[in-house]
VEXVO-288135 format. One line per field, with one value per residue (C-alpha): residue number from 1; chain; x, y, z negated; residue in three letters. Coordinates in steps of 0.1 Angstrom, whole numbers, padded with zeros to 4 digits. Layout:
pos = [NUM;...] $
unit = [A;...] $
X = [X;...] $
Y = [Y;...] $
Z = [Z;...] $
code = [ALA;...] $
***
This chain:
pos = [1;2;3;4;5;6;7;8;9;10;11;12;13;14;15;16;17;18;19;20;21;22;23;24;25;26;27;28;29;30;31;32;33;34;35;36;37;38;39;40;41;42;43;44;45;46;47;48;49;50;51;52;53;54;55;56;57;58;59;60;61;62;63;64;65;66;67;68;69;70;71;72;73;74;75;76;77;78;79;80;81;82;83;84;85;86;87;88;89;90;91;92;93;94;95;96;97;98;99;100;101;102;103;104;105;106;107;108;109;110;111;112;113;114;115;116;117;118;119;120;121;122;123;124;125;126;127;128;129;130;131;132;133;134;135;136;137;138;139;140;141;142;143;144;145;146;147;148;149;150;151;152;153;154;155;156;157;158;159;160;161;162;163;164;165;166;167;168;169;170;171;172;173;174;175;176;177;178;179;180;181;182;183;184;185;186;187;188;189;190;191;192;193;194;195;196;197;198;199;200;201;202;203;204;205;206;207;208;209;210;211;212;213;214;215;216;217;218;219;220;221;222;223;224;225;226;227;228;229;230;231;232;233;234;235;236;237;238;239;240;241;242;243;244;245;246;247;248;249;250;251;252;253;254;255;256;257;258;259;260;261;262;263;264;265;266;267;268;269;270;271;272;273;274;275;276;277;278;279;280;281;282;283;284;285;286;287;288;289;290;291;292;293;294;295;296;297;298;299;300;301;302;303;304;305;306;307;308;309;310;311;312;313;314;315;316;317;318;319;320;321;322;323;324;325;326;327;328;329;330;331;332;333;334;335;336;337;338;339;340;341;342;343;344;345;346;347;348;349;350;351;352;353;354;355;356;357;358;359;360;361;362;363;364;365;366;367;368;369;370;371;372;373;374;375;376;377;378;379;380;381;382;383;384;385;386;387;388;389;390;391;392;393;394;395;396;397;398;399;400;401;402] $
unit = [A;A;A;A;A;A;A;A;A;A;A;A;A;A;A;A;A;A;A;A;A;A;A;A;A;A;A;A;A;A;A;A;A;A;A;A;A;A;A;A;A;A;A;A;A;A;A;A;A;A;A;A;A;A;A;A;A;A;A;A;A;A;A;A;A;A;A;A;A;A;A;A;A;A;A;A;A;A;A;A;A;A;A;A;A;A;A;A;A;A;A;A;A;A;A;A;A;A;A;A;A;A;A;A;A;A;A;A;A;A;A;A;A;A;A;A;A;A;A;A;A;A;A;A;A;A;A;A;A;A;A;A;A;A;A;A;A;A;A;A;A;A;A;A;A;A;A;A;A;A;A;A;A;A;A;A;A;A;A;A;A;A;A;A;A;A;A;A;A;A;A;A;A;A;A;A;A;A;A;A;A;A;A;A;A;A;A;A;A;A;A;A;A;A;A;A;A;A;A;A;A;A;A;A;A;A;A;A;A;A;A;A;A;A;A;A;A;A;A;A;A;A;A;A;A;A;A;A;A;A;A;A;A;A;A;A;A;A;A;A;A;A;A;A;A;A;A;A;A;A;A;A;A;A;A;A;A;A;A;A;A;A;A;A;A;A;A;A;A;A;A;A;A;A;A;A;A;A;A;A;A;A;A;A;A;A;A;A;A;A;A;A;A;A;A;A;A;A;A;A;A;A;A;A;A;A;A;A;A;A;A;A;A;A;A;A;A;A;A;A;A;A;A;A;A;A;A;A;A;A;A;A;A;A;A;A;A;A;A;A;A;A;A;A;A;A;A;A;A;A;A;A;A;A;A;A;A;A;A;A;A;A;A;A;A;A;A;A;A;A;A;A;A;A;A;A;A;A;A;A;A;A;A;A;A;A;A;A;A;A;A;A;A;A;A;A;A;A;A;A;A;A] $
X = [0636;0618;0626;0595;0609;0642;0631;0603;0626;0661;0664;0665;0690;0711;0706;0723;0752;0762;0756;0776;0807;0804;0808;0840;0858;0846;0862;0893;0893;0880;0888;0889;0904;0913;0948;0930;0895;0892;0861;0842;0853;0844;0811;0807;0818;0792;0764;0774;0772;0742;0721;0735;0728;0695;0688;0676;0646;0638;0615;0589;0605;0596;0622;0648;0644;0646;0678;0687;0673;0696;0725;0718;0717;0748;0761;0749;0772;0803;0807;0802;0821;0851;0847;0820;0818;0803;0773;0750;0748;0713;0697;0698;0693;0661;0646;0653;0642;0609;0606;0616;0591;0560;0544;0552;0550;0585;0599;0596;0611;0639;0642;0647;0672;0691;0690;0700;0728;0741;0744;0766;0789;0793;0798;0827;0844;0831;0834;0812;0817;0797;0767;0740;0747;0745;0713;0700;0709;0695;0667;0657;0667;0648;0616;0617;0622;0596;0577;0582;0580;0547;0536;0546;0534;0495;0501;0511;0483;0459;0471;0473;0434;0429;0444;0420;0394;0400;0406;0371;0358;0369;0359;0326;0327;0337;0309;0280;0292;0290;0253;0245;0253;0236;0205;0202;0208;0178;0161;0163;0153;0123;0117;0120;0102;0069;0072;0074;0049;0030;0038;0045;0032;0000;0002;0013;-0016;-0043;-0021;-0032;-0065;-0074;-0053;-0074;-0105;-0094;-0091;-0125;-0137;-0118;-0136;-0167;-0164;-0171;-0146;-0163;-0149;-0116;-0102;-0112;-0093;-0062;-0061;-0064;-0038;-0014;-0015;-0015;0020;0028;0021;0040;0073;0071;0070;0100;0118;0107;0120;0155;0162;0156;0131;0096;0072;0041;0031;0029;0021;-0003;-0015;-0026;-0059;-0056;-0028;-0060;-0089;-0065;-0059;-0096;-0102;-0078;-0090;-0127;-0112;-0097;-0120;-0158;-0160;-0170;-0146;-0162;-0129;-0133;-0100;-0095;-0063;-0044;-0010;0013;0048;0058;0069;0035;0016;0036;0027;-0009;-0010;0008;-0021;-0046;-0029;-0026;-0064;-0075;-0051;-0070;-0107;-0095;-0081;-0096;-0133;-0158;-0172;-0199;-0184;-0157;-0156;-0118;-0122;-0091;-0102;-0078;-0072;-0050;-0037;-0046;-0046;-0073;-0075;-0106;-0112;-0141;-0159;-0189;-0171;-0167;-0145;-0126;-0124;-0104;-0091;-0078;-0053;-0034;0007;0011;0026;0002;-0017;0014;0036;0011;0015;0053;0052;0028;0047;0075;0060;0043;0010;-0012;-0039;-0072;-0085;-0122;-0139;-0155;-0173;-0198;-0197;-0175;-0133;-0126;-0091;-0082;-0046;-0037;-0010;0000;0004;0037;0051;0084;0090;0092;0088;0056;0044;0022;-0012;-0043;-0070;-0106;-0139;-0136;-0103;-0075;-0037;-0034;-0019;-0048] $
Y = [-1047;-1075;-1110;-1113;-1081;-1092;-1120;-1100;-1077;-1104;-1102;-1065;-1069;-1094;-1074;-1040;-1065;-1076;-1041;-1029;-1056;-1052;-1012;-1015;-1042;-1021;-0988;-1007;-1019;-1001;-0968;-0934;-0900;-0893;-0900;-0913;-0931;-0931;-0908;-0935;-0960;-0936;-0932;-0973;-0975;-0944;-0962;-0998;-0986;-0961;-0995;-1012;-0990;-0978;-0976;-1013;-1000;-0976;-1002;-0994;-0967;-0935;-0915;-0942;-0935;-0904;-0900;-0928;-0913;-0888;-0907;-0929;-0892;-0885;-0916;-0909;-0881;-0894;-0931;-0920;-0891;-0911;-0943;-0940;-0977;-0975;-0958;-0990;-0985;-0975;-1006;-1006;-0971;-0971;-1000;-0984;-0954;-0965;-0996;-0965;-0933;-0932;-0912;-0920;-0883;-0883;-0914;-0893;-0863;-0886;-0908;-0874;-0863;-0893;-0895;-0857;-0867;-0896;-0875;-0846;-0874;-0886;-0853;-0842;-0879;-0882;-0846;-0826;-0848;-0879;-0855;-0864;-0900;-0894;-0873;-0903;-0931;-0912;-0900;-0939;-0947;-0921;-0926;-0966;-0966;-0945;-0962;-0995;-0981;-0964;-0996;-1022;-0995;-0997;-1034;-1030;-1007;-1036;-1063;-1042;-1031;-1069;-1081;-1055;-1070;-1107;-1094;-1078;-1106;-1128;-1109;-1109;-1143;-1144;-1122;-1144;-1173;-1163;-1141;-1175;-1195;-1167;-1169;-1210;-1211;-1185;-1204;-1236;-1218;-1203;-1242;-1258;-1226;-1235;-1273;-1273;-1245;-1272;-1301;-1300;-1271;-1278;-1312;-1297;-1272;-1301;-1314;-1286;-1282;-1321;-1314;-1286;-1307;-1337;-1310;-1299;-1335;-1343;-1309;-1326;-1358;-1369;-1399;-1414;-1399;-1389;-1425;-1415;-1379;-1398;-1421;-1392;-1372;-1404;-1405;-1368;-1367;-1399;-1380;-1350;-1375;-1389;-1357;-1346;-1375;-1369;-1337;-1344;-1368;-1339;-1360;-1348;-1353;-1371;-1384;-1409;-1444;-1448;-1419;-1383;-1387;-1416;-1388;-1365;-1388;-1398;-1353;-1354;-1383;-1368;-1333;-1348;-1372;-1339;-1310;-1333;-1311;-1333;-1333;-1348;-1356;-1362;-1370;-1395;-1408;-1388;-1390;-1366;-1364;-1364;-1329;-1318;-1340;-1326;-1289;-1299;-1317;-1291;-1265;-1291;-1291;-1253;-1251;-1276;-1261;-1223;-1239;-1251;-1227;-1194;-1206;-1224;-1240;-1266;-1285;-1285;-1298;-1310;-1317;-1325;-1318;-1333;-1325;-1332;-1295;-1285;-1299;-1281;-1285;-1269;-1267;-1253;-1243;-1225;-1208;-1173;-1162;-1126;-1097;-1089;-1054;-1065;-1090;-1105;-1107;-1146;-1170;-1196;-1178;-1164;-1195;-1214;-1191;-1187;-1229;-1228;-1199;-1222;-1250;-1228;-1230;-1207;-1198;-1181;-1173;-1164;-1150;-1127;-1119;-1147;-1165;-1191;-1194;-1208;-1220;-1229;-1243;-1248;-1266;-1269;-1307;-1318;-1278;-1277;-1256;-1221;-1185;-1162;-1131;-1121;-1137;-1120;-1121;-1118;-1112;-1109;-1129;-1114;-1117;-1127;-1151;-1159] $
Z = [0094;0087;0102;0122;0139;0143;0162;0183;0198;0197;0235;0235;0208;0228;0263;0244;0230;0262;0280;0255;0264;0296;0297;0272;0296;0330;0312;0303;0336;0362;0380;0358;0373;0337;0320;0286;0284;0245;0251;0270;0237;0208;0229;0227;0193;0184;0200;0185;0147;0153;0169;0140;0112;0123;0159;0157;0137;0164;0175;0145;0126;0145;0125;0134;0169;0172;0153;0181;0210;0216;0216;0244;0267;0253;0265;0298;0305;0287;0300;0338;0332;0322;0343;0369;0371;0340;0353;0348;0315;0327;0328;0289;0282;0304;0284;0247;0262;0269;0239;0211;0224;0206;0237;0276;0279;0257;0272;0309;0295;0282;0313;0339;0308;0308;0347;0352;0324;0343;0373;0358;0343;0381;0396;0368;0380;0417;0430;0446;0478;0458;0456;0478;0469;0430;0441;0451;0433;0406;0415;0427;0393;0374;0395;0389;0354;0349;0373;0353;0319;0328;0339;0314;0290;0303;0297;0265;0255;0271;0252;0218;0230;0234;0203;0178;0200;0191;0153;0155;0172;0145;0121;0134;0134;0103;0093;0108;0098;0057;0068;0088;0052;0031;0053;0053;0012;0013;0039;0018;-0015;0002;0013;-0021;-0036;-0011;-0019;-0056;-0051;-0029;-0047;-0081;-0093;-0084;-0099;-0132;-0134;-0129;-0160;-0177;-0170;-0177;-0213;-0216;-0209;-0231;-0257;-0257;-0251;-0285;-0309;-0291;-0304;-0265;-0271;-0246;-0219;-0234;-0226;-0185;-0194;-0201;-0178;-0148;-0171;-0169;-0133;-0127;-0144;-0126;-0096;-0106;-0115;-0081;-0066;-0087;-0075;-0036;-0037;-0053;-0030;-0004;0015;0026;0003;0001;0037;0050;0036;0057;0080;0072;0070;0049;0023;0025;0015;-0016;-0022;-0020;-0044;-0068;-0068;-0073;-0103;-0120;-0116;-0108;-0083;-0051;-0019;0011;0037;0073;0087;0115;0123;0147;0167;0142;0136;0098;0100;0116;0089;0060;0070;0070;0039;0020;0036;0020;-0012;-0016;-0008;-0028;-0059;-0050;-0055;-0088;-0099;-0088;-0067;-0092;-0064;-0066;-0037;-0010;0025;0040;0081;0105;0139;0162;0202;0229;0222;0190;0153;0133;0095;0081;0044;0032;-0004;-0019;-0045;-0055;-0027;-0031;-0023;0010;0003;-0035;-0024;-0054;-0056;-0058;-0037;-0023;0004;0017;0019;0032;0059;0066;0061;0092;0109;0110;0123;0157;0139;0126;0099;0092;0062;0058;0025;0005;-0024;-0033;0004;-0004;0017;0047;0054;0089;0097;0136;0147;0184;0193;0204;0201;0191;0158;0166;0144;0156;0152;0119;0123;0126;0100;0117;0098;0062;0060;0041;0043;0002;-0025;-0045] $
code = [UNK;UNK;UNK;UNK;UNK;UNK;UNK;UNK;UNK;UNK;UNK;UNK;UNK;UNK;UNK;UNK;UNK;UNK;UNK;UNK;UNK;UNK;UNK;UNK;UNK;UNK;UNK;UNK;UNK;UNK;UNK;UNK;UNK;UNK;UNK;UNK;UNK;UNK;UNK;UNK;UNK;UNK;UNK;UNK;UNK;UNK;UNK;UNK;UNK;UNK;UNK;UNK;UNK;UNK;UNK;UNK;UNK;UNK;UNK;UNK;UNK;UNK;UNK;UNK;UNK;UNK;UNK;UNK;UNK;UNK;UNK;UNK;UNK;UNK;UNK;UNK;UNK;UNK;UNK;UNK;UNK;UNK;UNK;UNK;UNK;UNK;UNK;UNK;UNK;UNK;UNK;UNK;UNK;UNK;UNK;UNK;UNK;UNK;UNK;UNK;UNK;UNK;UNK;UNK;UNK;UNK;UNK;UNK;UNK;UNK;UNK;UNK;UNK;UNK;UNK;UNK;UNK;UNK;UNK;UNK;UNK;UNK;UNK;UNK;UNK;UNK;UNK;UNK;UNK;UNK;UNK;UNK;UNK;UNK;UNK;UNK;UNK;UNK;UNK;UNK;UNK;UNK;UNK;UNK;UNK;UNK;UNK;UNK;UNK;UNK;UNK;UNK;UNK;UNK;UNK;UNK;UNK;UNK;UNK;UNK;UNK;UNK;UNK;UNK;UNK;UNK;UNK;UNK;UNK;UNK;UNK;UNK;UNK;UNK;UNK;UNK;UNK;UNK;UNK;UNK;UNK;UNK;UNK;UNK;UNK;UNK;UNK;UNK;UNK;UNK;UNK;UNK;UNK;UNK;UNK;UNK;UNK;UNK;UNK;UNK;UNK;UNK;UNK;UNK;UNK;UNK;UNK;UNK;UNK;UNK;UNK;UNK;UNK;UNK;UNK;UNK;UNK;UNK;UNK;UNK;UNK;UNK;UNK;UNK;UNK;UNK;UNK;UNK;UNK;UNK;UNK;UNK;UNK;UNK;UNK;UNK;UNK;UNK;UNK;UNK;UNK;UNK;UNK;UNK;UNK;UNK;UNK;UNK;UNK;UNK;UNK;UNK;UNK;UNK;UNK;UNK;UNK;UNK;UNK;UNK;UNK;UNK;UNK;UNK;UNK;UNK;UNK;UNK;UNK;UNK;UNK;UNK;UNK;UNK;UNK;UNK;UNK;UNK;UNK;UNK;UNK;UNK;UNK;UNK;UNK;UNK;UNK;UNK;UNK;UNK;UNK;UNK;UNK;UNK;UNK;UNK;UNK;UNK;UNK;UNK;UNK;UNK;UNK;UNK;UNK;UNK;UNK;UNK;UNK;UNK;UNK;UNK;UNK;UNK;UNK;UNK;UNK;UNK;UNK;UNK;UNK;UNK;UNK;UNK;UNK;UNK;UNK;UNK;UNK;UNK;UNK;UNK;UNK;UNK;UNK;UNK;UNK;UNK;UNK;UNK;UNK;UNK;UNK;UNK;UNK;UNK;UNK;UNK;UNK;UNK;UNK;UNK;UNK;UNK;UNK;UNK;UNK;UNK;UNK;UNK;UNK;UNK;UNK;UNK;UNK;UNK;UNK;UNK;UNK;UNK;UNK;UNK;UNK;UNK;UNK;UNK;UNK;UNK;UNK;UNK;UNK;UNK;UNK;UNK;UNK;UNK;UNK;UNK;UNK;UNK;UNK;UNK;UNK;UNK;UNK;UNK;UNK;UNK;UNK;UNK;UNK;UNK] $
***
């Protein structure tokens, strides 16, 4: 047995030494119709060694108990038998009765054997004249233990069905915290994903297309405007560093010197700068928070990085329409648009819109061949951040990552 055991069940332990005492010094002293009483003490000493040797694991050994068992209703007869005094050897039977049985069915059976055991052990000292007595001090004794044992046996099964629940519970808890962790790491990857995406990605790809250009400029012999090439290059990878920088620090990048609109007339001056493609930017100043502001300059970005790199268009038109309920960004060009029902597999289009799903907003994108893309970003003003449904697409908009 181990020693958590041992000290669970100590009291019982305990109770059965001193019940055990008591019975020896009430058969050495009390009355006995018998000449000799070394029955009663071979019965003690019996019991004593079995609880020793193994009864004491009756408590969790199955086996153990019910090589035990059956000793404690041999006791019964033999002790009141010899000494009826010692009759009250009961109150510990009971108890081990009831503590050892795997089943209450078993510990009844054992109970009305130990009971109708006691009784016969009273009659052979009492008489017949003690029977209606030992009738019923019995029976009041059978019924009660069993009434008890029953008892603190449905509380036992309560606080056992009680105890898996808290380990499931913590378990669950367990669970959800590490799927809670698991989802905030993927959360935050999907984040830095859609800003590097946003950020420096795009940055590094109007790298490459001015290298590209300086390139060309350079087999030209067009030295003349490879010194402007440069200079944009330079402060495209400038732009790229400080973005780099932005996002280690784990801040948000790119608003807000001044205001939004102000972040969007330098996007538009840049993009212009890069590609010569002309970006006309109406954006007033509005009342933003920096989170709302970062969504839509991050919307602006992505657009503005798709007309480079997929539209060919002649010109592009950046508008923030701002109401007391509403933030509208609006960016439109009269490039080559695409197709609707050939959407491609990349990631713009499609993080643009979980950023703005995020954020409560939503987005609409209009195109098709030859007709130019219209991208429209809606953020509710003042909404707190919240997680929508998939957005529809009307017209000729398409759900794609061009």
């Amino acid at each position: 047995m181990t020693g958590e055991t041992w000290v669970r069940n100590r009291w019982l332990h305990a109770f059965f030494a001193a019940t055990m005492a008591l019975t020896a010094v009430i058969t050495a002293a009390g009355w006995s119709p018998w000449d000799t009483r070394w029955p009663a003490y071979a019965t003690i000493a019996v019991l004593v060694v079995a609880y020793i040797g193994f009864g004491h694991r009756g408590y969790d050994e199955p086996r153990a108990a019910a090589a035990f068992l059956p000793l404690l209703v041999a006791a019964a007869l033999v002790l009141p038998a010899v000494a009826p005094s010692t009759a009250f050897v009961q109150c510990i039977l009971f108890p081990l009765v009831w503590v050892q049985s795997e089943r209450i069915r078993s510990a009844v059976l054992l109970s009305i054997a130990i009971g109708i055991a006691s009784g016969i052990g009273l009659q052979v000292s009492s008489g017949s004249e003690a029977l209606v007595g030992t009738l019923l001090i019995e029976g009041i004794s059978v019924i009660g233990a069993c009434a008890m044992g029953i008892w603190i046996s449905s509380i036992a099964d309560l606080s056992e069905s009680r105890r898996e629940l808290l380990d499931e519970l913590r378990a669950t808890q367990t669970s959800l915290a590490e799927a809670n962790r698991t989802a905030g790491v993927a959360s935050e990857r999907e984040r830095l994903a859609r800003e590097i995406h946003d950020t420096v990605a795009q940055n590094l790809a109007g790298i490459v297309m001015l290298t590209e250009r300086a390139q060309s400029d350079l087999a030209s012999d067009r030295t003349d405007a490879l010194e402007e090439r440069l200079t944009i290059l330079e402060e495209s990878a400038r732009a790229a560093l400080e973005e780099s920088r932005t996002l280690i620090a784990a801040g948000a990048a790119g608003v807000t010197r001044d205001s939004l609109g102000g972040a969007l007339h330098r996007l538009g001056e840049r993009h212009t700068r890069e590609t010569g493609t002309p970006v006309t930017v109406d954006a007033p100043d509005c009342a933003l928070d920096r989170d709302a502001q970062v969504v839509l300059l991050r919307v602006a970005q992505e657009a503005l990085g798709n007309v480079r790199t997929h539209a060919r268009a002649a010109a592009v038109r950046v508008a923030l329409l701002p109401s007391p309920e509403q933030t509208v960004l609006r960016i439109e060009d009269d490039g080559v648009g695409f197709d609707a029902s050939d959407p491609s597999a990349g990631h713009g289009l499609r993080g643009l819109r979980e950023r703005l799903a995020l954020a409560g907003g939503s987005c609409r994108i209009t195109s098709g061949p030859g007709r130019g893309t219209v991208v429209e970003a809606t953020l509710p003003t003042g909404a707190a951040p919240s997680l929508p449904a998939a957005l529809p697409v009307t017209g000729t908009a398409a759900e794609v990552t061009r």
